[in-house]
C-alpha positions in Angstrom: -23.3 -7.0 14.1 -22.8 -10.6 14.4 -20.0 -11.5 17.6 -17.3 -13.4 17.2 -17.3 -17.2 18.8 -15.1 -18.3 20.8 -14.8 -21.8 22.0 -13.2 -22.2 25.4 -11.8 -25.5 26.5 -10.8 -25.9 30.2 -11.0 -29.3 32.1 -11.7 -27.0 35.7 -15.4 -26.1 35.7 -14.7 -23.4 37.8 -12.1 -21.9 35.5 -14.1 -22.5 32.6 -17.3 -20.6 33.6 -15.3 -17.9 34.9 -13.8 -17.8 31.3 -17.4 -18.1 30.0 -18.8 -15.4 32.0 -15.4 -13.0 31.6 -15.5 -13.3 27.5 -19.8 -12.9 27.3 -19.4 -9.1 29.1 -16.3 -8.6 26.2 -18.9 -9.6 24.0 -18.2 -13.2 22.6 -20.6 -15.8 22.1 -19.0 -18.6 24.1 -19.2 -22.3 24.2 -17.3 -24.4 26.8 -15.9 -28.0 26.6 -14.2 -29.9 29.3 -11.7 -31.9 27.4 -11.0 -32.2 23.8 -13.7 -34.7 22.2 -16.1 -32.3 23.2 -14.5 -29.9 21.8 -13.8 -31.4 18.5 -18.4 -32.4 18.6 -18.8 -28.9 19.2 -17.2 -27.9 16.0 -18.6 -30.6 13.9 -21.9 -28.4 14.6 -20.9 -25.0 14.1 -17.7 -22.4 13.1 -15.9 -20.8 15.8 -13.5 -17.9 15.1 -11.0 -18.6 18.0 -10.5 -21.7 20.0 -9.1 -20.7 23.8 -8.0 -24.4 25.4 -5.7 -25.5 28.4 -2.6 -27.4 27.4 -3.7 -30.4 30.3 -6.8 -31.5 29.3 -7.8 -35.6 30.1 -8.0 -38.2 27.2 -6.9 -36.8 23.9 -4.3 -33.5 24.9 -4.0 -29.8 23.8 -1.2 -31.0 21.2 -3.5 -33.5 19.7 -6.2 -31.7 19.6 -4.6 -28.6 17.2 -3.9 -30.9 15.3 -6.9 -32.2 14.6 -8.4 -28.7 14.7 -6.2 -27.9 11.8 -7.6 -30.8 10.1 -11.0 -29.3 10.1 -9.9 -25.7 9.7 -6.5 -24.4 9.3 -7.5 -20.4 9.5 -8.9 -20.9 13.0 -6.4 -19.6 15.7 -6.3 -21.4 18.7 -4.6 -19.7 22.0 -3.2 -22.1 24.5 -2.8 -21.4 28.3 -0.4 -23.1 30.5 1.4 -23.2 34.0 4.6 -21.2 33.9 6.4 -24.6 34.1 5.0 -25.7 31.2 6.3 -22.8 29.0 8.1 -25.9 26.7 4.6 -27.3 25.8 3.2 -24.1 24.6 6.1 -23.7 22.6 5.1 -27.4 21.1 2.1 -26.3 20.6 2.9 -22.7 19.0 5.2 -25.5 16.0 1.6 -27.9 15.8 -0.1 -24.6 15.1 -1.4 -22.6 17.6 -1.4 -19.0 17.4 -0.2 -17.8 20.8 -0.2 -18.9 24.2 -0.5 -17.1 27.3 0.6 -18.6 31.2 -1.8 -19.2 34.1 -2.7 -17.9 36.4 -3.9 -15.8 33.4 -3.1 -11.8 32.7 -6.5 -10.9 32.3 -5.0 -7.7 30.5 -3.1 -10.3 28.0 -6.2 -12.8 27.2 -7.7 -9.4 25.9 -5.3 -7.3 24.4 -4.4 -11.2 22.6 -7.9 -12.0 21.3 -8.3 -8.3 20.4 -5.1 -9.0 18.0 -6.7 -11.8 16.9 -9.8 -10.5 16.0 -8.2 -7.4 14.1 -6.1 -9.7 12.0 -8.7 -11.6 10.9 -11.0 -8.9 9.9 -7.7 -7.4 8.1 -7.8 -10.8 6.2 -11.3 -10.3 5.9 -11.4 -7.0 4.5 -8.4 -8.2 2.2 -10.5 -10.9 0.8 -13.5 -8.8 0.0 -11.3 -6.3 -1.6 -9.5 -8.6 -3.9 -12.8 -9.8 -5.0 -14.1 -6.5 -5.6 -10.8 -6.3 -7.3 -10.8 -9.1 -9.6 -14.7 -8.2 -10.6 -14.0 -4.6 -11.4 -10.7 -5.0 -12.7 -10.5 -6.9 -16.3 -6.8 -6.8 -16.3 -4.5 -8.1 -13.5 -2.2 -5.7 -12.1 -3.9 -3.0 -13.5 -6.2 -0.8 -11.0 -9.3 1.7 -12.3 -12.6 2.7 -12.0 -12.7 6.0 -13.5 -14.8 6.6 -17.4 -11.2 6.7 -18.5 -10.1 4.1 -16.9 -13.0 1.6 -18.4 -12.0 3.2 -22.0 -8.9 2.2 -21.8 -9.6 -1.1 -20.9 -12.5 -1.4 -23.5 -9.9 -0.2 -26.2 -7.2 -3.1 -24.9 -10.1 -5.7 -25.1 -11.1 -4.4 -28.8 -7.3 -4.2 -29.8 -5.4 -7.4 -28.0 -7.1 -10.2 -30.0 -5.7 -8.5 -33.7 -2.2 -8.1 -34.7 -2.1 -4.4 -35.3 0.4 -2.5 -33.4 -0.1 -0.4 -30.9 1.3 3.2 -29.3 1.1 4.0 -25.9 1.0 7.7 -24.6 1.3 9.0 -21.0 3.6 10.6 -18.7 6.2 8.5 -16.7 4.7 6.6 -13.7 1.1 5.8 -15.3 1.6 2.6 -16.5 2.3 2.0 -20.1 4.1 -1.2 -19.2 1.1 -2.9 -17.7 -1.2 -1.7 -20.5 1.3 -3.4 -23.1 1.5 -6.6 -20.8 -2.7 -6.5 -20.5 -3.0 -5.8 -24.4 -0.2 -9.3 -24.5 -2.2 -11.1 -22.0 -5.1 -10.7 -23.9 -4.1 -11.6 -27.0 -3.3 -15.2 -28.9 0.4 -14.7 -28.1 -0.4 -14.8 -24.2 1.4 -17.9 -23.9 4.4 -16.4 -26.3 7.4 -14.0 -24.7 6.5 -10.5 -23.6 9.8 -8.7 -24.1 10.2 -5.3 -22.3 13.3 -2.5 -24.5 13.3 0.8 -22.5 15.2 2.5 -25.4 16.0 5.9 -23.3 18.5 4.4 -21.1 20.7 3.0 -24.0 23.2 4.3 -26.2 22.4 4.4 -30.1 25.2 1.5 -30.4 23.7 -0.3 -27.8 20.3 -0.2 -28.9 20.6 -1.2 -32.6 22.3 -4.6 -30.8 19.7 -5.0 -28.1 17.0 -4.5 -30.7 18.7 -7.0 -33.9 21.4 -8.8 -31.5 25.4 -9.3 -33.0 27.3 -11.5 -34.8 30.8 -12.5 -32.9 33.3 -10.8 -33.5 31.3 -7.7 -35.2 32.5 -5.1 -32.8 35.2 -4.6 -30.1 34.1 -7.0 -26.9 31.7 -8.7 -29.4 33.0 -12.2 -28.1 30.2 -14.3 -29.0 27.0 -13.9 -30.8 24.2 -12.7 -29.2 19.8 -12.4 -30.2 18.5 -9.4 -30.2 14.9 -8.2 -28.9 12.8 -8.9 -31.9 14.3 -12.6 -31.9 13.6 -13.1 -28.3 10.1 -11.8 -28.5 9.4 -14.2 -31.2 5.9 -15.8 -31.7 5.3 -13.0 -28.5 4.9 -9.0 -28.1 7.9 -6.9 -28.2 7.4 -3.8 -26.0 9.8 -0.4 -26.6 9.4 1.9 -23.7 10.0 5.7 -25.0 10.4 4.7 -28.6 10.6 8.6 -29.2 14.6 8.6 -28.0 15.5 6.5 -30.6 17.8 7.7 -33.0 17.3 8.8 -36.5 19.4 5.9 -37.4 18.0 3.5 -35.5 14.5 4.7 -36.5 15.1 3.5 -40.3 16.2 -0.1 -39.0 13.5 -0.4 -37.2 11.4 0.7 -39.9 12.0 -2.2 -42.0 11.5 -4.7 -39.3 7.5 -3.1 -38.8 7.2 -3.3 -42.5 8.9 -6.7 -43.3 9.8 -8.8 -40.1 12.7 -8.9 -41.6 16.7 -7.6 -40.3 20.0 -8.0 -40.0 22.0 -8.8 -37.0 24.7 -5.8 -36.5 27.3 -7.1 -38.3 25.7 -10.2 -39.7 24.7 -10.3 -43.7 22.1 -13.6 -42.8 18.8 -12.1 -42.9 16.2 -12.9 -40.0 12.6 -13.6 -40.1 10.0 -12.8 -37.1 6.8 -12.6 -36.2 6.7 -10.3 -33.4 3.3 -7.7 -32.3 5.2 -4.5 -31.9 3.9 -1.9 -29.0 6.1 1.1 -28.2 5.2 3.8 -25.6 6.1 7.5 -25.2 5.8 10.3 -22.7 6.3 13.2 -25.5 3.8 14.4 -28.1 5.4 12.2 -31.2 3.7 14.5 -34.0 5.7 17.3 -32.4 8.8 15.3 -32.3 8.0 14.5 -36.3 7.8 18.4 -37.3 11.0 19.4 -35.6 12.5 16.6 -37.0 13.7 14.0 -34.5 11.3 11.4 -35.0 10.7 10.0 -38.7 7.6 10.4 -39.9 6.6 6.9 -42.0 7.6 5.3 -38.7 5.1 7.2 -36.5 2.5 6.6 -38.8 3.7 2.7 -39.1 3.4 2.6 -35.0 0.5 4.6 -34.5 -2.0 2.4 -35.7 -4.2 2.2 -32.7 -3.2 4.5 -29.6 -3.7 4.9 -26.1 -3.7 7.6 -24.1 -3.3 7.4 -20.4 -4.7 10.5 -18.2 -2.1 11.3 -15.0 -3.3 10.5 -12.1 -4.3 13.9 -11.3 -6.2 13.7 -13.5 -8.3 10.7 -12.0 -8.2 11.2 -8.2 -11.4 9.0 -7.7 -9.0 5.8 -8.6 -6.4 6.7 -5.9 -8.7 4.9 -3.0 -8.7 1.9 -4.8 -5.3 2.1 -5.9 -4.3 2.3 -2.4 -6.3 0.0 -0.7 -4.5 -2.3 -3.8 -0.9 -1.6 -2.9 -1.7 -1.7 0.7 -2.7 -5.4 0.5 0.2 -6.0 -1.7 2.7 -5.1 0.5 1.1 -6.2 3.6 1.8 -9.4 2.4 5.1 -9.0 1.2 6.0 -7.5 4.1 4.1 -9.6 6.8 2.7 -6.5 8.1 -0.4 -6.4 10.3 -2.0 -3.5 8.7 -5.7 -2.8 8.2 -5.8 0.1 5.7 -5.5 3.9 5.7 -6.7 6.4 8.4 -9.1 9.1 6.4 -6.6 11.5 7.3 -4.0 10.0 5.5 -5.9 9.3 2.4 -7.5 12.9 2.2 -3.7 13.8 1.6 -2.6 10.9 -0.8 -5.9 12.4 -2.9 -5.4 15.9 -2.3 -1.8 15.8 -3.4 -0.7 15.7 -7.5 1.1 12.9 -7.6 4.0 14.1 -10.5 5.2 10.8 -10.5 2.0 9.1 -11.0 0.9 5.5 -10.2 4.2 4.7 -9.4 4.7 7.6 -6.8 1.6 6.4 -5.4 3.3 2.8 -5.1 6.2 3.7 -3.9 4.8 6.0 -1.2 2.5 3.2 -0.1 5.3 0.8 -0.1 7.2 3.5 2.1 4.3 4.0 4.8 3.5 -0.3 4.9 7.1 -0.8 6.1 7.6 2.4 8.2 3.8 2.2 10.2 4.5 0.8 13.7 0.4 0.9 13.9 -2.5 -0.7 12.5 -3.7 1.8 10.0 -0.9 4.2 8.1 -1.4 7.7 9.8 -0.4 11.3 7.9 3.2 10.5 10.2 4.1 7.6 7.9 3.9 9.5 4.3 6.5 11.5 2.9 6.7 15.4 4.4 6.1 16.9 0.7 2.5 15.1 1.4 2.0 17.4 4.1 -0.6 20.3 3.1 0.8 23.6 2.3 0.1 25.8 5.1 1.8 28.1 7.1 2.0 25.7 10.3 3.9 23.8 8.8 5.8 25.4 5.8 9.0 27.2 6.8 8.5 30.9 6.2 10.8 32.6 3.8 12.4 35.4 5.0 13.2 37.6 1.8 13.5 41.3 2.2 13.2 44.3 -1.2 17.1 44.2 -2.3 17.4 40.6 -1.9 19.9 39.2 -4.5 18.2 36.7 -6.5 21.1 34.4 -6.0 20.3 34.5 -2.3 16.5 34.2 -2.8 17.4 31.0 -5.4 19.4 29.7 -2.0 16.4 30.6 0.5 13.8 28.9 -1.5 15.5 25.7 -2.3 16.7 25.1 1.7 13.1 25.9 2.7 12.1 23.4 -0.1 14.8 20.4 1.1 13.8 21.3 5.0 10.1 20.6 3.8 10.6 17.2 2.0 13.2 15.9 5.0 16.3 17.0 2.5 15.1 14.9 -0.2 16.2 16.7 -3.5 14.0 14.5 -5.4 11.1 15.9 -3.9 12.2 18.9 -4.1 12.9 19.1 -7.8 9.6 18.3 -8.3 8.1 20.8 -5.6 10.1 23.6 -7.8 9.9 22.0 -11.2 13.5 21.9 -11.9 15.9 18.8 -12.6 17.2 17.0 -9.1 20.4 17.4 -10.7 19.8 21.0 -10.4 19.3 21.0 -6.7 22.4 18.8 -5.9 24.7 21.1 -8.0 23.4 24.1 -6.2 23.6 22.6 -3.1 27.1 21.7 -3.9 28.5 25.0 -5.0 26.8 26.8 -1.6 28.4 23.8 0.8 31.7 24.5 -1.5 31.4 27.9 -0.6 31.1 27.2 3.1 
């Protein structure tokens, strides 16, 4: 393993070989200079990955020379040391650049533990690096993480399908991704440079969504005060993408129809009709042909939509990506969070892959998001995931204690406490533990604190 080098410059020989001799048994290569032109020759001849210098040094001084160290290399962190006196300086020198600065006589505790930090951060940004390059060579599609056989046939599907106009239907449960596939399959296509327009249709009203798909004329409806575009003329020249398509209504379904036939529609309550040209992808979470034979979803439209789909396995069901998924999120939100983090501790990833992850990708996100800003430490440790991570055991799951002639109204009550006590009293987790709505839990939990 190569050592790190570490260029020490100290203008008392005596204090400079004992530097020398105190970082070569910590195992540093070392070179020494005695004021700052040597030190500046020494790194016209070779990289150092820390520069260690006294803030009084003859000729050209400490403040000077960062800056012309950042000239050369601005990832280099330089450590200054000064007289207690002289704590002002260092905090000059910490604004030109420098890294940290420790007082003399020096804490040989603190010139460790400091280039220690050091050294760990930039092997974080190291490890970052190679990552992200491994990253952006195995991954075709930005923001969109997979190495798995089903992984690459998705994204061999998005690379045959982006380039034509046909449209497109996404399946998979909630949490996988359909979003980014639609924004990959827009990305790669000749409307890149167009609008990508995102329509989650299950969190609308069937009024709401016939105007946030065609827009309104003013005045065409109570509190209509002005007219408004709709979706499709937004995502003109673009890709429009409808999120969960299948909670449409029947009515809205036969609008929408004509627009995937035509390209042509009406604003609600306008008689002028409109004209786009708009790559339509929707996404779902239920089986669509299903929804067609008990009649909620219209058959000529699902055939209309489905003319090329994509089906996203859970993430269950393609463990091997969560390593790469996490080391992803982890960098992300290192970053965004200025966190000094170098990865995952193989304890706590043997539970993020162990565990079935029922909300998918973006479970996975959110709980690495969760442990990034939580984790006091270096690496995130099983302590910084969420308890319902925790492997089912009888260590560490509360017992139940149900006796024969139990009512099943208390045994309802004993299971779902032991359930909140296990996920820290989060009924979310819960739900999902016991496979029942969280608005289930909260009204049950209701009606027994009522009853208290």
């Amino acid at each position: 393993m190569t050592r790190p080098k570490i260029l020490v410059v100290e203008d008392d020989k005596n204090s400079l070989s004992g530097l020398l001799t105190l970082l070569q048994h910590e195992g540093y290569e070392t070179s020494g200079a005695i004021s700052a032109y040597e030190a500046l020759a020494l790194m016209d001849t070779r990289h150092y990955d820390i520069v260690l210098a006294d803030m009084k040094l003859p000729g050209l001084g400490a403040l000077s020379l960062i800056e012309e160290i950042r000239k050369k290399d601005s990832d280099i962190p330089v450590v200054v040391m000064t007289a207690y006196s002289s704590v002002e300086n260092a905090v000059a020198a910490i604004k030109k650049g420098a890294e940290e600065y420790l007082t003399k006589p020096l804490d040989i505790g603190a010139l460790k533990r400091t280039l220690k930090n050091l050294r760990e951060r930039q092997q974080l940004l190291k490890d970052n690096e190679a990552l992200r390059t491994r990253l952006e060579k195995k991954q075709p599609f930005p923001e969109f993480v997979g190495s798995t056989p089903e992984m690459h046939k998705i994204f061999e599907t998005i690379r045959d399908v982006a380039p034509s106009t046909a449209t497109v239907l996404i399946y998979g449960e909630t949490g996988v991704g359909k979003e980014m596939v639609a924004q990959a399959i827009h990305q790669s296509s000749k409307r890149k440079n167009g609008p990508f327009v995102v329509l989650h249709c299950a969190a609308l009203a069937e009024g709401v969504l016939e105007s946030e798909l065609f827009g309104h004329d003013k005045g065409s409806f109570t509190g209509a005060l002005y007219t408004r575009k709709g979706r499709f003329e937004l995502a003109h020249q673009g890709t429009l993408f409808l999120d969960e398509i299948s909670e449409m209504s029947l009515q809205v379904q036969v609008k929408l129809l004509r627009v995937v036939e035509t390209c042509q529609f009406e604003r609600v309550g306008g008689e002028a009709t409109k004209e786009v040209d708009v790559r339509l992808v929707a996404a779902t979470n239920k089986d669509l042909l299903k929804e067609v034979s008990e009649g909620r979803f219209r058959e000529d439209l699902y055939y209309r939509i489905n003319v090329i789909n994509i089906n996203i396995p859970p993430l269950r069901e393609r463990k091997a990506d969560i390593p790469l998924l996490v080391d992803y999120f982890v960098i992300r939100y290192v970053q965004k969070n200025n966190k000094d983090i170098k990865g995952v501790s193989p304890e706590a990833m043997k539970l993020l892959k162990d565990y079935n992850w029922p909300g998918n990708v973006r479970e996975l996100e959110n709980t690495i998001e969760r442990a990034v800003v939580l984790s006091k430490k270096d690496v995130i440790e099983p302590e910084h995931l969420p308890p319902n991570l925790a492997p089912r055991n009888d260590s560490i799951t509360p017992s139940l204690q149900v006796r024969i002639g139990t009512s099943l109204k208390d045994v309802e009550k004993e299971v779902i406490m032991k359930t909140l006590e296990l996920t820290g009293g989060n009924k979310t987790d819960a739900a999902k533990l016991l496979g029942v709505s969280t608005r289930k839990i909260e009204y049950k939990v209701k009606e027994w604190e009522g009853r208290d």
